[in-house]
C-alpha positions, 0 to 999 in steps of 0.5 A: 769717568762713566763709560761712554754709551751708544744712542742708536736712533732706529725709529725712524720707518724709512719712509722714502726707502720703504719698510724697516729698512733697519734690518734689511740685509746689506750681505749674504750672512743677512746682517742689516747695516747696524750690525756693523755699526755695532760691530765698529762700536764695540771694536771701539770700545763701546759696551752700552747701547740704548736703541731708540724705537718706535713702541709698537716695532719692540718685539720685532727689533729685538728679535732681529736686532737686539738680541744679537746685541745683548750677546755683547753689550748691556742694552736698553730700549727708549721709546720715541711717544708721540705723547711724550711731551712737555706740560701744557702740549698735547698731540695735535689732531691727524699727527703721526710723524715722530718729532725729530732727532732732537726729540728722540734723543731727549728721550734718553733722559733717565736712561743715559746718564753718562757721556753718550754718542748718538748714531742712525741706525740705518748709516755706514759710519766706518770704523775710524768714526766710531774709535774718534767718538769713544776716545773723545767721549772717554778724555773729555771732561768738560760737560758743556764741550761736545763732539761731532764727527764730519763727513766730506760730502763727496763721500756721503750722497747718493746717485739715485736721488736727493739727502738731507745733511747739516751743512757744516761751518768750521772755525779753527777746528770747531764749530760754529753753525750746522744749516740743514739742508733737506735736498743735496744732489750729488755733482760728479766729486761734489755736490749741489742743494736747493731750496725751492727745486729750481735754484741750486747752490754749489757744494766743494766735494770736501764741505763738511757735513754731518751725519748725525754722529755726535758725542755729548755729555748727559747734560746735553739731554737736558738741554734738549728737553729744556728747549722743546717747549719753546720749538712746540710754541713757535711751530705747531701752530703753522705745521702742526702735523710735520714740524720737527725738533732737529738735534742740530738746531738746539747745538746751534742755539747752544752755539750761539749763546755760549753754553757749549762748543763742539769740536769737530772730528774731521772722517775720510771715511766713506759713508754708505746708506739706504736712503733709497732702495735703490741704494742697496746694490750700492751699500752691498757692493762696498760691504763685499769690497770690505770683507774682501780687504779684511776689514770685516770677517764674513760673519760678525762676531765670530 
């Protein structure tokens, strides 16, 4: 068995919080949320990392980011190209955005060739997803058996606005659909979505949901880049400039036609994030409690 490796996505510009919000610091030592993130992985026992980036923030991630990591793990760097795209598609005219989670990750092809977890890079996972993922990714056998750690979604929103999450439907300990919901509002110990800003679906506080915290095996990577064409087809002529390729949808087609199945790894654990700037107090607050109860040292890797 290949040992398991971390895909972090980082090449997202955080757009609703503003700048790169993958390195703003979450404590007084200056370390960004993925320097936890990396820190639960590598206490996991994860030691190989592929960072996805944008190509033109490379010197600046590494500088801030990747060398520290070097440090502990063998690190590669996946560059998410707008041009980086099937036979037969080019970039449509006034694009810009990046293509999505699911494009990201293809990426990986040639790169990752072994079972691989997939993380955000500006998410607070806490140490028990990471142990879940790498014993899963490390025991599993099965190349079309998949994994994915759930979230309660009381312990995943925000006070200061609305998140995106996938929606989780569970059978007997696997799963069976992830709905993307793109505006989820925190109700006290629950939560609400909507639609159209007007009409709003209630959400038990213990829904689970998803944080973008899988594990797969390589053979997923090719699944990813095999389904591409097919989304380019059907959306770029209806939003040429917006549409995204979204890593939940392609395990739904899998779902649905039988080539895989996911287990789902239920998490307690509470997630913390920036989603705005805003949830920096917050984000910070949680991080001094941790440190305080001896969960982390006041200096990673020391």
């Amino acid at each position: 068995m290949q040992e398991p490796t971390l895909v972090i996505m980082a090449a997202g510009m955080g757009s609703r919080f503003g700048g790169l919000k993958q390195v703003t610091p979450v404590d007084e030592a200056g370390h960004p949320i993925i320097d936890f993130s990396l820190y639960d992985a590598w206490r996991a026992g994860f030691r190989r990392v592929v960072f996805i980036i944008k190509r033109e923030l490379e010197a600046e991630f590494r500088q801030r980011v990747g060398r520290q990591a070097e440090e502990h793990f063998q690190v590669s760097y996946v560059f998410q190209d707008l041009d980086r795209l099937p036979e037969g598609f080019a970039v449509p005219e006034g694009r810009e955005k990046p293509w999505g989670t699911g494009h990201a990750v293809a990426c990986c092809r040639g790169v990752v060739e072994g079972p691989f977890a997939v993380i955000n890079a500006d998410d607070f996972y806490g140490p028990s997803a990471y142990t879940a993922i790498y014993d899963f990714l490390r025991t599993s056998a099965d190349p079309s058996r998949y994994a994915m750690v759930g979230y309660r979604v009381r312990n995943t929103v925000t006070e200061h606005g609305s998140v995106s999450r996938g929606v989780c439907e569970v059978r007997d300990g696997f799963l069976t659909g992830v709905t993307e919901r793109t505006k989820i509002y925190k109700r006290g110990d629950h939560a609400a979505y909507t639609e159209d800003g007007e009409t709003f679906v209630d959400l038990p506080g213990d829904t689970l949901v998803s944080m973008n915290l899988w594990g797969f095996s390589a053979a997923f990577l090719d699944q990813l880049w095999a389904r591409f064409p097919a989304f380019l087809a059907e959306n770029l002529p209806s939003n040429p400039t917006k549409c995204e390729y979204y890593l939940p949808a392609v395990v739904n087609a899998q779902l649905s036609d039988g080539s895989a199945a996911v287990q789902v790894l239920p998490c307690e654990e509470a997630w913390y994030g920036v989603t705005y700037r805003e949830d920096l107090d917050t984000v910070r607050t949680a991080i001094a409690r941790m440190k305080r109860e001896g969960l982390y040292p006041d200096q990673l890797w020391t």
